[in-house]
C-alpha positions in Angstrom: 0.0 0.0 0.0 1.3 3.3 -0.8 0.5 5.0 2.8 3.2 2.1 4.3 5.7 3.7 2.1 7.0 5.6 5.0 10.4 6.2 3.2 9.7 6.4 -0.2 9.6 10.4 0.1 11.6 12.4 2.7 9.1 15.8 3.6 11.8 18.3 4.0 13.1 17.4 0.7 9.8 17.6 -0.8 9.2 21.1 0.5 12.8 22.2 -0.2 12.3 21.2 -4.0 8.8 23.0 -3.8 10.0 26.2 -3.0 13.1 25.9 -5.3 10.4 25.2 -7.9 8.4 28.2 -6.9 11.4 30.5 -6.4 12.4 29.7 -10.1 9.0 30.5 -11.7 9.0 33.7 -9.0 12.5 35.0 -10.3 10.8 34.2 -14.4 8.2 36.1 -13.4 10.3 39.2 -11.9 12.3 39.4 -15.1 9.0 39.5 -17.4 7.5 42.4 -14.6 11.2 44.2 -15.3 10.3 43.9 -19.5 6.6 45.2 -18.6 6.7 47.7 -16.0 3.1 48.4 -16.8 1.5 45.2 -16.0 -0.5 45.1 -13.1 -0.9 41.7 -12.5 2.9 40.3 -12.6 3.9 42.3 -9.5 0.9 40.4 -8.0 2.6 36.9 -9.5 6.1 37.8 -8.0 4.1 39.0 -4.7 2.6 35.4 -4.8 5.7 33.5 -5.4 8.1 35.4 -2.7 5.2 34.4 -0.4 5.4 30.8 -0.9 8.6 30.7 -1.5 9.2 31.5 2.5 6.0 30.1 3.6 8.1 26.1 2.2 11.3 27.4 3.4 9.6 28.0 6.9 7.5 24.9 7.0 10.7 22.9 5.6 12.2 23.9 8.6 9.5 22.7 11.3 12.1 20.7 13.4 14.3 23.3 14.2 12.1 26.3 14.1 9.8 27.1 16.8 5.8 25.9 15.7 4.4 29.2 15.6 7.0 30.5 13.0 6.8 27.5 10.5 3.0 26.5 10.7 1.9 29.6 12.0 3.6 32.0 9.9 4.7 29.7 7.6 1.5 28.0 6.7 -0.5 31.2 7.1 2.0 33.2 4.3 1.4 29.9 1.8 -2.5 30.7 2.3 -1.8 34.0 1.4 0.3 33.2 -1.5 -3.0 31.6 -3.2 -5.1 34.5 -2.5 -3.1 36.8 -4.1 -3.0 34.6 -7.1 -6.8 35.0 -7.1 -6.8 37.9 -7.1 -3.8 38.4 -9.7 -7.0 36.1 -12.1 -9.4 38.7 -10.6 -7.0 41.9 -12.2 -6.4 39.9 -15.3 -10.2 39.3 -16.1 -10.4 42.7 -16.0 -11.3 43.5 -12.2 -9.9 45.5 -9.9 -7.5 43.8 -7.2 -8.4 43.8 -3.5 -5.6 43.2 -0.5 -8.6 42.7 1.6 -9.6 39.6 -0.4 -6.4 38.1 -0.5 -5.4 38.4 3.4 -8.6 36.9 4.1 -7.4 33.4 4.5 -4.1 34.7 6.5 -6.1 36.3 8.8 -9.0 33.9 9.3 -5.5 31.3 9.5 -3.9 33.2 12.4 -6.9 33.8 14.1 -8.2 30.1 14.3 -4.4 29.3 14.7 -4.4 31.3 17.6 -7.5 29.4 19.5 -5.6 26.5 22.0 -8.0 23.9 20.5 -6.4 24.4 17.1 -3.1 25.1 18.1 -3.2 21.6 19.9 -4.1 19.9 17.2 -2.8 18.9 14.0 -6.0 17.5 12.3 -7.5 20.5 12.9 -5.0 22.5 11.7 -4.6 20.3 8.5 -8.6 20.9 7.8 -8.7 24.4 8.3 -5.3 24.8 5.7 -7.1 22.3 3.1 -10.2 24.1 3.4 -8.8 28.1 3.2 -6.4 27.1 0.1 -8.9 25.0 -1.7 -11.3 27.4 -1.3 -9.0 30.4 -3.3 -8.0 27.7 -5.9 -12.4 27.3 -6.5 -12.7 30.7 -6.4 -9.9 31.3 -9.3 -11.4 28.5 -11.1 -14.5 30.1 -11.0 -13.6 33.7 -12.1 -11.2 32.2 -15.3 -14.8 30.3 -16.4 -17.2 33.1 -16.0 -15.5 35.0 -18.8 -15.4 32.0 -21.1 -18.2 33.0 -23.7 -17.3 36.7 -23.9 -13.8 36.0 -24.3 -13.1 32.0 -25.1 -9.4 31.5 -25.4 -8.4 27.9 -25.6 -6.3 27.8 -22.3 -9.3 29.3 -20.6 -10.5 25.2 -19.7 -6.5 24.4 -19.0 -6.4 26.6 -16.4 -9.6 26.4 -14.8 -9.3 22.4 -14.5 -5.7 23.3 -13.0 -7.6 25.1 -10.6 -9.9 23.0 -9.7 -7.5 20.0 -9.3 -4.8 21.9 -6.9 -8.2 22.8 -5.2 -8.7 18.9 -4.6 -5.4 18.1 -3.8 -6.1 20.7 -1.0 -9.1 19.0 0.3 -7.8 15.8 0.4 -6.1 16.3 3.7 -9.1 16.7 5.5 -10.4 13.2 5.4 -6.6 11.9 5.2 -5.9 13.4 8.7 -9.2 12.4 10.2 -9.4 8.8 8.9 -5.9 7.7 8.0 -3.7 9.6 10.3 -2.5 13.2 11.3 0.1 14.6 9.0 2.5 14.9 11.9 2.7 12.5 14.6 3.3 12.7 17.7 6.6 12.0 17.8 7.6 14.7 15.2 7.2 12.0 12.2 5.2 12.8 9.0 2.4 11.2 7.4 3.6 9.6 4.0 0.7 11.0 2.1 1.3 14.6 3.3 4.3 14.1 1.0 2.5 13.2 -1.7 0.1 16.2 -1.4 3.2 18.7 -1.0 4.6 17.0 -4.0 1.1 17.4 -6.1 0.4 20.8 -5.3 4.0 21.7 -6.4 3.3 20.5 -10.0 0.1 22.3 -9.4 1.4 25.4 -8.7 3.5 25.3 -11.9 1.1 23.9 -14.0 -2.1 27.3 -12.8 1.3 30.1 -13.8 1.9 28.2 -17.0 -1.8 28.0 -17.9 -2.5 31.8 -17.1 0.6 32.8 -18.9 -0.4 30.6 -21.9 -3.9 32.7 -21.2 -2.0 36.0 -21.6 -0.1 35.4 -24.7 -3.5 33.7 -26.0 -5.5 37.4 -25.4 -2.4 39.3 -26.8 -2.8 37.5 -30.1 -6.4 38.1 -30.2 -5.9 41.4 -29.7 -3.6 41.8 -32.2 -5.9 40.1 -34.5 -8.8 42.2 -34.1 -6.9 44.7 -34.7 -6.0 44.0 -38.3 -9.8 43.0 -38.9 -11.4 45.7 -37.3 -11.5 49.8 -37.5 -9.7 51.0 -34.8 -12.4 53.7 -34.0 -15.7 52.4 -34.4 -14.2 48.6 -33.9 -16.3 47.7 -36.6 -14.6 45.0 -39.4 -12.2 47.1 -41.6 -12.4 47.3 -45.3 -9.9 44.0 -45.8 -12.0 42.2 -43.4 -15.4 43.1 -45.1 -13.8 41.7 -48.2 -12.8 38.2 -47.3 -16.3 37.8 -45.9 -18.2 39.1 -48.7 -16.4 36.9 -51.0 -16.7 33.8 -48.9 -20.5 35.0 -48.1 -21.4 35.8 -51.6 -20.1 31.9 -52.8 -22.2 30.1 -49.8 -25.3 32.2 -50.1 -28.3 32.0 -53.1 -28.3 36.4 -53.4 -27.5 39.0 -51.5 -28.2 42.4 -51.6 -25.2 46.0 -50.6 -25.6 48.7 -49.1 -23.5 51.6 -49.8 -23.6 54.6 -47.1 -21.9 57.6 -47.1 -22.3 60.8 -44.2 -23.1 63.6 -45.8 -21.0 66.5 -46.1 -18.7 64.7 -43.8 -15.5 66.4 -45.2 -17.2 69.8 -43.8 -18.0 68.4 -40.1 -14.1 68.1 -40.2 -13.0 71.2 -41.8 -15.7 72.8 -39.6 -16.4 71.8 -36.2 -13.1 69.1 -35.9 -12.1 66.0 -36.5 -12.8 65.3 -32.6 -16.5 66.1 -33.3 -16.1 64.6 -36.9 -15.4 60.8 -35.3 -18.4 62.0 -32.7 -20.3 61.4 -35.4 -18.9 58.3 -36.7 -19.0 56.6 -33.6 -22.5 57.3 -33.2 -23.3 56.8 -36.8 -21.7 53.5 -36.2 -23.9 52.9 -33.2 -26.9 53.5 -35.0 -26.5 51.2 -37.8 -25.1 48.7 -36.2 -27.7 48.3 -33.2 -30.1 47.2 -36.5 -27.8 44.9 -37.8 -29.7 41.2 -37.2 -27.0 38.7 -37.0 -25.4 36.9 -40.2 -25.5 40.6 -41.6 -22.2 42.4 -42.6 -21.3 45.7 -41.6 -18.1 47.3 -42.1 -16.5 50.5 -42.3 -14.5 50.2 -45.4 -13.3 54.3 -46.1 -13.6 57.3 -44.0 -17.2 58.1 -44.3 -18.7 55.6 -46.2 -19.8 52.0 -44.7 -20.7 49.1 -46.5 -24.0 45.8 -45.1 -24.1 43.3 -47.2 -27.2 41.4 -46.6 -27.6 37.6 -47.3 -30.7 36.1 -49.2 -32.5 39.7 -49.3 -34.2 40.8 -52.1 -33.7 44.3 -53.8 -37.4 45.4 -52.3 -36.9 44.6 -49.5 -32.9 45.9 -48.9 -34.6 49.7 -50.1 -36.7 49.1 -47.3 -34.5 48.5 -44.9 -31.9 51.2 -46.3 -34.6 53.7 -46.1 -35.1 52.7 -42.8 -31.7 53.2 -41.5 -31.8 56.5 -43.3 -34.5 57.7 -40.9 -32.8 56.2 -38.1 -29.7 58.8 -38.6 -31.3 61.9 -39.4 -33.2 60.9 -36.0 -29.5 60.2 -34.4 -29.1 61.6 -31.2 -26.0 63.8 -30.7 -24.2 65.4 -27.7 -26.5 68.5 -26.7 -24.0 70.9 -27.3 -23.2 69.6 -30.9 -25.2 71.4 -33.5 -24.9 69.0 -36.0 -27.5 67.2 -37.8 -26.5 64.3 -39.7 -28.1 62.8 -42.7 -26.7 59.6 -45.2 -26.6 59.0 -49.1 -27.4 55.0 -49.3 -27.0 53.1 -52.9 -28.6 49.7 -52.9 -27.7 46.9 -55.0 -28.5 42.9 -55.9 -26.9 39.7 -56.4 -29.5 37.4 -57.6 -27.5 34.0 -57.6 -25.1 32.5 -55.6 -21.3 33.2 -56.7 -21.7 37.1 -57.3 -18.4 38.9 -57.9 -18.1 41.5 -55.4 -16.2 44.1 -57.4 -19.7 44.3 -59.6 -21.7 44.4 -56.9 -19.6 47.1 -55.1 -20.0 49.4 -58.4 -23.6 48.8 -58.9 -23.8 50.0 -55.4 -21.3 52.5 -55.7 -23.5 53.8 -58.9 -27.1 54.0 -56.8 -25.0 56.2 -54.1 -23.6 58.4 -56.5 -27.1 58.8 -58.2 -28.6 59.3 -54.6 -25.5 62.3 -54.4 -26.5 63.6 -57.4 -30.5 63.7 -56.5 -29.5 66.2 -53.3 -28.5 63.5 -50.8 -30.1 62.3 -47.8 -32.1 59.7 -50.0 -32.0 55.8 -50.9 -31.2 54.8 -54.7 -31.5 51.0 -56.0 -29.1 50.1 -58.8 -31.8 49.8 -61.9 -29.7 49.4 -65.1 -32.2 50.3 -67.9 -34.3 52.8 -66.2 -30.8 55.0 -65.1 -29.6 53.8 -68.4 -32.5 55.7 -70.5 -32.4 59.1 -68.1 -29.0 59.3 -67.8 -27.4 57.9 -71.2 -23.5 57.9 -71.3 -23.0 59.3 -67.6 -24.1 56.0 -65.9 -21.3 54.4 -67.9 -19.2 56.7 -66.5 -21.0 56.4 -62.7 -20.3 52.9 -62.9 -16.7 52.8 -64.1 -15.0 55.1 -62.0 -16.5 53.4 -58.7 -15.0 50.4 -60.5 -11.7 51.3 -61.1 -11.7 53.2 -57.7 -12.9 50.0 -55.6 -11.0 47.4 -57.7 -7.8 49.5 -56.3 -9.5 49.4 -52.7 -9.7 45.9 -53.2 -5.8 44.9 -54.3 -5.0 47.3 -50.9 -7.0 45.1 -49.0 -5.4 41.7 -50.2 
């Protein structure tokens, strides 16, 4: 049996390799803090690791230290080293760290510890310890998981089972003590399977920094990827992104119909009133449309004022509709109050009527309808009608169509 193992692990050893262990990833961690003074949660990791760290070295040292500086103190600093850990998760998920919340267990530790009818017994001791770390280890487990569907990053299930094992490790002391023995004897001797547990929760500990450091680098490339799919100011996809899923949308959908929308007399909210109050309006022109976007719709902002929805299986009817719908919507846009600007849009509306449209057409078409709804005083919906803009407007809707063409297939080679 492995409990009859008495000499198969030496404790002291164990803890001294546990600290050495935690020291290591502690002295990493400092050297990543010094390369990112502006993190606010490695300070809390190096924090974390000096306190365990000396918590081991202290508790390493329980037969020639006095009991009230290596379980005491010792112990109580290792409880501490796991709640500031939690709330180093706490920062990272994007709340704000509390000292409070992380002394907790220290000071519920040294109270209890305090008490002669804990101090005089090891079980009791052992129980309380299992039951103050495993409960931080639940509660980190439980913060990592409660972000998982606004943010899912593949670690995110790494390091919340981590959690949730070093958690179990913890609480397995409390019926090992009570039904299998104490993890100190009388005599001085330890339990072989507190061995075990120091040696567990060692691998534990490296395994939770690896899997939030994996969780880190995971969000910084996500970050960085949004940022090359999506318009810094309005965070809506960018012009390159709007492309690649036009394309891909146009081949796996039967039609589709483009909007085209351009602000109105943008270039003179700039020259006028700013460009501070110029991306006011974007923003909330942004807002507007967006909040009517029904999912599995495309909305991007592919140039400075103008915006491009391209909408899956909708017919040309029914895309004016919608268009002249969103055009009411922004000339009913609420602004600050001290702006007095009043904000109108030009929308073109074209169709794809089969599956495996070429975007670059369906971009001019649209492109044509906005440039007709410019030319009829703005503020208006146009739909792309070839012969009826073909008979009242002879030789300049060849030339409406073409230089949209030439001007988005350029757009276009930028984007790829």
């Amino acid at each position: 049996m492995i409990f009859g193992m008495d000499h198969s692990l030496h404790l002291p050893t164990v803890m001294i390799v546990h600290a050495l262990i935690t020291l290591i990833s502690t002295v990493v961690t400092i050297y990543m803090w010094l390369r990112n003074r502006d993190s606010r949660i490695l300070p809390m990791l190096v924090a974390a690791g000096l306190a365990g760290c000396t918590a081991m070295f202290l508790h390493s040292a329980r037969s020639s230290l006095p009991l009230f500086l290596s379980s005491g103190v010792g112990l109580g600093l290792g409880v501490f080293a796991v709640g500031l850990y939690w709330q180093a998760v706490v920062v990272f998920e994007g709340g704000k760290a509390s000292l409070t919340k992380a002394s907790i267990g220290l000071i519920v530790w040294t109270a209890l510890w305090l008490m002669p009818v804990v101090y005089q017994s090891v079980e009791l001791r052992t129980t309380i310890l299992g039951l103050l770390i495993a409960g931080y280890c639940f509660l980190t487990a439980e913060d990592i998981l409660r972000k998982a569907k606004r943010e899912p990053l593949p670690s995110r299930s790494i390091a919340a089972v981590a959690n949730l094992i070093r958690g179990a490790v913890w609480l397995a002391p409390v019926p090992l003590s009570l039904f299998v023995g104490p993890a100190y004897a009388a005599d001085g001797t330890t339990a072989p399977w507190f061995a075990y547990i120091v040696l567990a929760n060692s691998m534990m500990i490296v395994l939770t920094l690896v899997a939030l450091l994996m969780l880190a680098k995971e969000r910084d490339e996500l970050r960085y990827r949004l940022a090359s799919e999506r318009d810094p100011l309005t965070n809506l996809a960018n012009r390159r992104t709007f492309v690649t899923s036009a394309c891909k949308m146009l081949q796996e959908q039967e039609g589709a119909s483009l909007l085209l929308l351009d602000i109105d007399h943008f270039k003179v909210v700039n020259d006028t009133h700013g460009h501070a109050a110029g991306d006011q309006v974007l923003l909330a022109f942004s807002r507007t449309i967006e909040q009517r976007m029904p999912k599995g719709w495309l909305f991007a902002r592919i140039g400075g004022e103008e915006f491009a929805c391209l909408m899956p299986r909708m017919s040309a009817q029914k895309a004016v509709a919608v268009a002249e719908n969103l055009r009411l919507a922004v000339a009913d846009m609420l602004l600050p109050a001290s702006s007095p600007l009043r904000v109108t849009v030009s929308i073109g509306v074209s169709e794809a009527k089969e599956r495996g449209a070429d975007l670059d057409e369906l971009l001019a078409t649209a492109d044509a309808a906005l440039y007709r709804a410019k030319a009829d005083g703005r503020n208006c919906v146009r739909l792309y009608e070839p012969v009826a803009l073909l008979a009242e407007t002879g030789n300049t809707l060849a030339l409406a169509v073409e230089q949209p063409r030439r001007r988005l297939a350029r757009m276009r080679r930028r984007a790829g």
